[in-house]
C-alpha positions in Angstrom: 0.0 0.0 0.0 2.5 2.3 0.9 6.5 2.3 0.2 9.3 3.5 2.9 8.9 6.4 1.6 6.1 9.1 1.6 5.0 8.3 -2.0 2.1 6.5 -3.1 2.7 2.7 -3.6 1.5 1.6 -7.0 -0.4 -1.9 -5.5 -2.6 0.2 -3.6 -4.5 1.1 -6.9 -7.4 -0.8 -8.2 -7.5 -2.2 -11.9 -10.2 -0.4 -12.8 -12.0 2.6 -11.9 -16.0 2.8 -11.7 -18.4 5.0 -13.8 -18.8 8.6 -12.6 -22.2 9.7 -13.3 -22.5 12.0 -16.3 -22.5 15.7 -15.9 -23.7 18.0 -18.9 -25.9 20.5 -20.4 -29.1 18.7 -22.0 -28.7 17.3 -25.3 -31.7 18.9 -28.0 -35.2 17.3 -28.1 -35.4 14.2 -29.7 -38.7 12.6 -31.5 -38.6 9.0 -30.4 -41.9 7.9 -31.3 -42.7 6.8 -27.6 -46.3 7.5 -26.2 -46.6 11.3 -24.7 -47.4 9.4 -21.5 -44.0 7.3 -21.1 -42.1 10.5 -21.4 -43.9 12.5 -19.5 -43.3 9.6 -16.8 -39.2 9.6 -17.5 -39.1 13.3 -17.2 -41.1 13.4 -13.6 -38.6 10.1 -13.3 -35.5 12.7 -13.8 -36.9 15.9 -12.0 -37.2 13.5 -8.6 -33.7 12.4 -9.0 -35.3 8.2 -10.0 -33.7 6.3 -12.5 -35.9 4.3 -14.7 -35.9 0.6 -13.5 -35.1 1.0 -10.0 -31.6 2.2 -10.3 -29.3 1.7 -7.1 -28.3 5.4 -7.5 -30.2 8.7 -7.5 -28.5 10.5 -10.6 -28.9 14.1 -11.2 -31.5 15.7 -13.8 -29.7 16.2 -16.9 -27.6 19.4 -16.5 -27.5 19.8 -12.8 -24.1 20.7 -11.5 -23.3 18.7 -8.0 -24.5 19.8 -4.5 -26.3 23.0 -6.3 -29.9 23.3 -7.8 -32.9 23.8 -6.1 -34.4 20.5 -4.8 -37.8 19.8 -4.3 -39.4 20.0 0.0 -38.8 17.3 1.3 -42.1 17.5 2.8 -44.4 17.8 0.1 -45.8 14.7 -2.1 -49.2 12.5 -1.6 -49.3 10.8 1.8 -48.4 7.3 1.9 -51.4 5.5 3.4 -50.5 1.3 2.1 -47.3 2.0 3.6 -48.2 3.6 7.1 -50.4 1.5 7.4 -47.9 -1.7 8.1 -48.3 -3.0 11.3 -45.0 -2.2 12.2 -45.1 1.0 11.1 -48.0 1.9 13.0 -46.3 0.5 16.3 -43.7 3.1 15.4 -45.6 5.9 14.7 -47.6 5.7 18.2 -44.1 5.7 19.7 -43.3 8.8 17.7 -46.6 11.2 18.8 -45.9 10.1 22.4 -42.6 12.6 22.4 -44.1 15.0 19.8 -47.9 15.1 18.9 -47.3 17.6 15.9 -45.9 15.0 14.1 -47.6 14.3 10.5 -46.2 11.0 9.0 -46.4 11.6 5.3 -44.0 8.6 3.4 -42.3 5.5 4.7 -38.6 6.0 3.7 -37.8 2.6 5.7 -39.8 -0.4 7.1 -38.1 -3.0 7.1 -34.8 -4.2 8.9 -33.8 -2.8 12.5 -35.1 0.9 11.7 -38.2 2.2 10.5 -37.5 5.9 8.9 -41.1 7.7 7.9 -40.5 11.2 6.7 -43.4 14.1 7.8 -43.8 17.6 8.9 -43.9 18.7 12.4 -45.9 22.1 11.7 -44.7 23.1 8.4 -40.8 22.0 9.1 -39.8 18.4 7.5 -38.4 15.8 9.8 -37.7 12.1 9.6 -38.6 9.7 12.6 -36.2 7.2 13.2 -37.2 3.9 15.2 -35.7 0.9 16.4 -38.1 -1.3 14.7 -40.3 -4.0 17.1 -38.4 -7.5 15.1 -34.8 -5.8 16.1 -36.2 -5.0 19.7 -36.6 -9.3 19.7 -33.8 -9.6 17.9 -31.1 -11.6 20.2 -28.6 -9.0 19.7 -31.8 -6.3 20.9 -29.3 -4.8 23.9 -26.7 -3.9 21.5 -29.0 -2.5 18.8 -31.1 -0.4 22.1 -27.7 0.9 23.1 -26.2 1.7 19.8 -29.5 4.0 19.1 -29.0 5.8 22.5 -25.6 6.5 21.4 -27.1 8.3 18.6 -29.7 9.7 20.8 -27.0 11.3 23.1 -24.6 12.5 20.1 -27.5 14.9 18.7 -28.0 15.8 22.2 -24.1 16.8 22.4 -24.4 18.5 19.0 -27.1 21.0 20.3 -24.8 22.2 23.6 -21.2 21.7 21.2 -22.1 22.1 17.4 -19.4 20.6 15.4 -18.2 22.3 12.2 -20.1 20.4 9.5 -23.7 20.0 8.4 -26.0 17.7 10.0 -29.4 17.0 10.9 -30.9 19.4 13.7 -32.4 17.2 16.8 -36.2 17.8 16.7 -37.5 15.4 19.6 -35.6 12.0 20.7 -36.7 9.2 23.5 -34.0 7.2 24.4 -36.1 5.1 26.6 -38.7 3.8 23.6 -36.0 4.2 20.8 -37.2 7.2 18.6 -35.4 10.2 17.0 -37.0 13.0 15.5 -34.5 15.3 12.9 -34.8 18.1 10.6 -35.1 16.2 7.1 -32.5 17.6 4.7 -33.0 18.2 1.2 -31.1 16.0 -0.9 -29.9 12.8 -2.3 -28.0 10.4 -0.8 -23.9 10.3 -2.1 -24.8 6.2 -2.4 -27.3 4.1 -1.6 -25.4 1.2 -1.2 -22.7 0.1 1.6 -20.5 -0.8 -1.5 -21.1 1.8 -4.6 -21.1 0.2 -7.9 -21.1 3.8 -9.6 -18.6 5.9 -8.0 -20.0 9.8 -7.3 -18.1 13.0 -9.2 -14.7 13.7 -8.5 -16.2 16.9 -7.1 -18.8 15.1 -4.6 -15.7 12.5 -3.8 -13.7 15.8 -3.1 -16.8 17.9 -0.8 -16.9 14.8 1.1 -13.6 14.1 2.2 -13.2 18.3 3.0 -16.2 17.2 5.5 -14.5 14.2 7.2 -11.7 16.1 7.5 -12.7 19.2 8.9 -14.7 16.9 11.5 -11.8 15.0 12.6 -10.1 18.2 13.3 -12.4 18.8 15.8 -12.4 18.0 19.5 -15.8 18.2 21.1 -14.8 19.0 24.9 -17.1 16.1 26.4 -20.1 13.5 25.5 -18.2 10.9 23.5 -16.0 7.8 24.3 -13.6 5.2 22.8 -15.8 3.2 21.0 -13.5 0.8 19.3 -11.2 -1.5 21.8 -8.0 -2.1 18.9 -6.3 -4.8 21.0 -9.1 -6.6 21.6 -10.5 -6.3 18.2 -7.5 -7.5 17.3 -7.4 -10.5 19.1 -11.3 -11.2 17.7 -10.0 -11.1 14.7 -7.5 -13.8 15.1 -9.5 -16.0 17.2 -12.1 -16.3 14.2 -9.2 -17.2 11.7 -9.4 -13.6 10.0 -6.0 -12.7 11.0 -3.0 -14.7 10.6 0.0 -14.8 14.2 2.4 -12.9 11.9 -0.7 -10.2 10.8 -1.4 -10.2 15.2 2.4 -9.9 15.7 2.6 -6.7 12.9 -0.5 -5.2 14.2 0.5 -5.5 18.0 3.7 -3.6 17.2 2.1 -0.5 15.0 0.1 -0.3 18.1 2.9 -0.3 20.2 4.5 2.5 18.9 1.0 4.7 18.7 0.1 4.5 22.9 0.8 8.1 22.9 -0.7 9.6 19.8 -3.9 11.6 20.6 -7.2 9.8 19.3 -9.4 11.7 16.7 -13.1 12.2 16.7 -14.2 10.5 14.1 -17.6 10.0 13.0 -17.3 6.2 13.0 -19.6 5.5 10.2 -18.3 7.1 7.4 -19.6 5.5 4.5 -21.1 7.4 1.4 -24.7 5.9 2.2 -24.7 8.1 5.3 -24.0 11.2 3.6 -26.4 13.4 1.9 -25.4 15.5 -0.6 -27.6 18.6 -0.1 -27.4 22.4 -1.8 -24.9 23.4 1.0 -22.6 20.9 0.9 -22.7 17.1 2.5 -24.4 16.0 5.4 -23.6 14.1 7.6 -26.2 11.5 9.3 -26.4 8.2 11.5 -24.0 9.5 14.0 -24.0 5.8 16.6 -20.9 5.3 16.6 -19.2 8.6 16.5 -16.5 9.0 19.6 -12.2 8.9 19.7 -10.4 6.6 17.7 -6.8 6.5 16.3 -6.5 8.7 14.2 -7.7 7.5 9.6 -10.6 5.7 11.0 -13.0 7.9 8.5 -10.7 7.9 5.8 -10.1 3.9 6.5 -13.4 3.6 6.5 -14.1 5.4 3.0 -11.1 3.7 1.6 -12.6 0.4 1.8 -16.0 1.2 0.1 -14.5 3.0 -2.6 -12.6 -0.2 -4.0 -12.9 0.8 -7.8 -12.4 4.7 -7.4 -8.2 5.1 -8.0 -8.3 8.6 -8.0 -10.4 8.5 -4.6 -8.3 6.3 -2.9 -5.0 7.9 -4.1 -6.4 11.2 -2.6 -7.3 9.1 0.8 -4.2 7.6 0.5 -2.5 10.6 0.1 -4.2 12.3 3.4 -3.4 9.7 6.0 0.2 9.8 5.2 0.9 13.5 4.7 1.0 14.6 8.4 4.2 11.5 8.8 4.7 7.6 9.2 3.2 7.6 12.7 -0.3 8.8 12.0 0.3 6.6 8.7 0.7 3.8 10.7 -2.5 4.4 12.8 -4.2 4.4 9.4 -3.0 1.3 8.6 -4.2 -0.6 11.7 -7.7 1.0 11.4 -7.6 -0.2 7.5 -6.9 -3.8 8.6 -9.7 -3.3 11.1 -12.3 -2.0 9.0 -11.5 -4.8 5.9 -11.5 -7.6 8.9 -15.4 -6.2 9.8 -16.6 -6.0 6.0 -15.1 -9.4 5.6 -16.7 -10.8 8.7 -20.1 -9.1 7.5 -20.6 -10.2 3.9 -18.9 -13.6 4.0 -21.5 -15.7 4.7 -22.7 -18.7 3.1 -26.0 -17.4 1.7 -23.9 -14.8 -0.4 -25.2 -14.4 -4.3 -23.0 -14.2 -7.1 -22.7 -10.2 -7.0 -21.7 -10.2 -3.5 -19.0 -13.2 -4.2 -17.2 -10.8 -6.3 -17.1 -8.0 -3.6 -15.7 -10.7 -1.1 -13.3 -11.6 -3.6 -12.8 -7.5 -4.2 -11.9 -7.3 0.0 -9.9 -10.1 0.1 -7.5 -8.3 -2.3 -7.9 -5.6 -0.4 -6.8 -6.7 2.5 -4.0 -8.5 0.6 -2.6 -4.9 0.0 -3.1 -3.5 3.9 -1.2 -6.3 4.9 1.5 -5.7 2.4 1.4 -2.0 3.5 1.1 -3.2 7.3 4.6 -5.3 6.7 6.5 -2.9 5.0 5.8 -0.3 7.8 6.6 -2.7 10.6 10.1 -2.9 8.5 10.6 0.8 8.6 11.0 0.9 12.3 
C-alpha cells in the first residue's frame, strides 16, 4: 500500500475505476416515437432524482451541476397511506406522537430491517422519525442495537450544547427510553445508496466529502463521547475467528505499540457514502452511533474500503493519512486492517449471491494490499 517512503505505492491502486455519473448540459429534443405518456413519466422520473428501473443510485436531472440546484421539499408529495399503514409501522408511529404530537407522517422511507424511517412535517418543518423497529427489539442482539441507538440519541444531544463544524441534521425530539429520533429532514440525495457503490460519485462530490470528514476529525468536542472501538481486543477477535494470521497479530501489536501516545481523533465512526447526503450546502452528515475517539484515519479507512474501484479516490485518501508523517500513517494502517476484517466478517456468509461473491473476492485483495502496507511499515521501524 504504501513504500518506505512518503509516495504512493502503486499496488494500492485498483484495476479499474467505476463509472462517474455524467454531468452536462441537456442534449436537443429528440422525436422517439414513444407515447406522450412514457415520457412525461421519464421526465417526472428525472426531476425527482429516479432512474428508470429502480436504479441503485439517484442520478442528477440532466444538467445539474453537484451539490447546487434547487431540490424539491422534502415534505411535500401525496401521503403514503398502504405503507403507514404496516403494522410495524404503525407501532412506530404511536411511539413517535408520544414525544411529539405535531408529528404528521407523510411517506415511509424505511420499514423494514432494525429501523423504521417515515419522513413528515412537524408544523410546516420536514423531519424524519427514526425507530428501532419491534423485530430488532426481539432480535437476540436487541441490547446492542437499544444501546447503539442511544448512542445516537446522546450524540444529537451533544451537537445541540457543542455544534461541530459540519452540516448535520438538527435534533427535533428523541426518546432514548422507547427508541425514537425525530431530525430536521435535509434536502437531498444520498452520495450512495449502497454500503458498497457500484457507480462511483463526481470527482467533485468524492472531493466535498472528504473536506467534511476532515474538517470533523479536526475537531475535538470538549465532552459526550468515548472510545468506542477497543484495537487490542479487536484484534485479538479477529485472530481467534481465523481472520487474521499470528504474523498479521504480531505486525499489528507492534504499529500499536508505537501509537500508545498519539492523541485519538473524533471521528464519526460510520463514514460511508450511504450516510451522507449530498444537499445544496454541501454534504451532510447523518447516522451518527458510533461517532467517539479513535486513532487517528478511521474515517478515511473507512471510505477507503467502500470506494474499491475509485483510483483517483483512494490515491487522494491515500494521500491524506500519510501526509502529516509515518506515525499517524501507521495508525491508518491498523484501522484499514480493522475496517477490511469487519466487512469481511459481514458479507462472507454462506448465503452470499454471485454479486456479493465478487465483492468478497474484491476485500480479500484488499486486505491482501493493507497487509503488504502493514509489513513494510513494521520494516521501517
Amino acid at each position: 500500500m504504501y513504500s518506505t517512503t512518503t509516495t504512493t505505492s502503486p499496488a494500492l491502486r485498483p484495476p479499474a475505476p467505476l463509472r462517474h455519473h455524467a454531468v452536462g448540459g441537456p442534449a436537443a429534443p429528440v422525436r422517439t416515437g414513444r407515447p406522450l405518456d412514457q415520457r412525461a413519466a421519464e421526465q417526472r422520473a428525472a426531476l425527482d432524482g429516479r432512474a428508470p428501473g429502480g436504479a441503485a443510485l439517484l442520478p442528477r436531472p440532466l444538467g445539474a451541476a453537484p451539490l447546487r440546484g434547487r431540490l424539491p421539499h422534502p415534505g411535500a408529495g401525496r401521503v403514503d397511506t398502504g405503507a403507514l399503514q404496516s403494522p410495524v409501522v404503525r407501532a412506530a408511529m404511536a411511539r413517535v406522537t408520544r414525544i411529539c404530537p405535531a408529528f404528521t407522517p407523510r411517506q415511509v422511507l424505511r420499514g423494514a430491517g432494525h429501523h423504521v424511517l417515515v419522513a413528515g412535517t412537524v408544523g410546516r418543518i420536514p423531519v424524519v422519525a427514526k425507530c428501532l423497529s419491534p423485530s430488532a427489539e426481539r432480535h437476540p442482539d436487541d441490547l446492542l442495537l437499544a444501546e447503539s441507538f442511544r448512542r445516537e440519541v446522546a450524540a444529537y444531544r451533544t451537537f445541540v450544547r457543542h455544534r461541530p463544524p459540519v452540516r448535520l441534521p438538527k435534533l427535533v425530539a428523541a426518546d432514548p427510553d422507547r427508541c425514537v429520533l425525530l431530525l430536521e429532514r435535509v434536502p437531498g440525495r444520498p452520495a450512495s445508496r449502497e454500503r458498497h457503490p457500484a457507480d462511483a460519485p463526481t470527482p467533485g462530490e468524492v472531493r466535498a466529502v472528504l473536506g467534511s470528514i476532515r474538517t470533523l476529525n479536526l475537531w475535538r468536542p470538549p465532552t459526550g463521547f468515548h472510545r468506542p472501538l477497543d484495537y487490542a481486543t479487536e484484534i485479538a477477535r479477529y485472530h481467534a475467528l481465523g481472520l487474521l494470521t499470528d504474523r498479521d497479530t504480531g505486525d499489528l501489536q507492534q504499529l500499536l505499540h508505537g501509537l500508545a501516545h498519539v492523541p485519538h481523533q473524533f471521528c464519526h465512526g460510520d463514514a460511508l457514502l450511504s450516510n451522507v447526503v449530498l444537499a445544496p450546502s454541501g454534504p451532510v452528515l447523518v447516522d451518527w452511533e458510533r461517532a467517539g475517539w479513535y486513532l487517528p484515519g478511521y474515517d478515511l479507512a473507512v471510505l477507503w474500503s467502500v470506494l474499491s474501484g475509485d483510483t483517483a479516490a483512494r490515491r487522494q485518501i491515500s494521500q491524506l493519512a500519510q501526509a502529516p508523517g509515518t506515525v499517524l500513517r501507521d495508525a491508518f494502517l491498523v484501522n484499514l486492517i480493522l475496517v477490511l476484517m469487519r466487512e469481511l466478517r459481514l458479507h462472507d456468509v454462506p448465503s452470499a449471491d454471485e454479486e456479493q461473491r465478487i465483492l468478497i473476492r474484491r476485500l480479500h485483495d484488499d486486505t491482501a494490499m493493507a497487509r503488504r502496507a502493514v509489513r513494510a511499515a513494521v520494516g521501517t521501524r
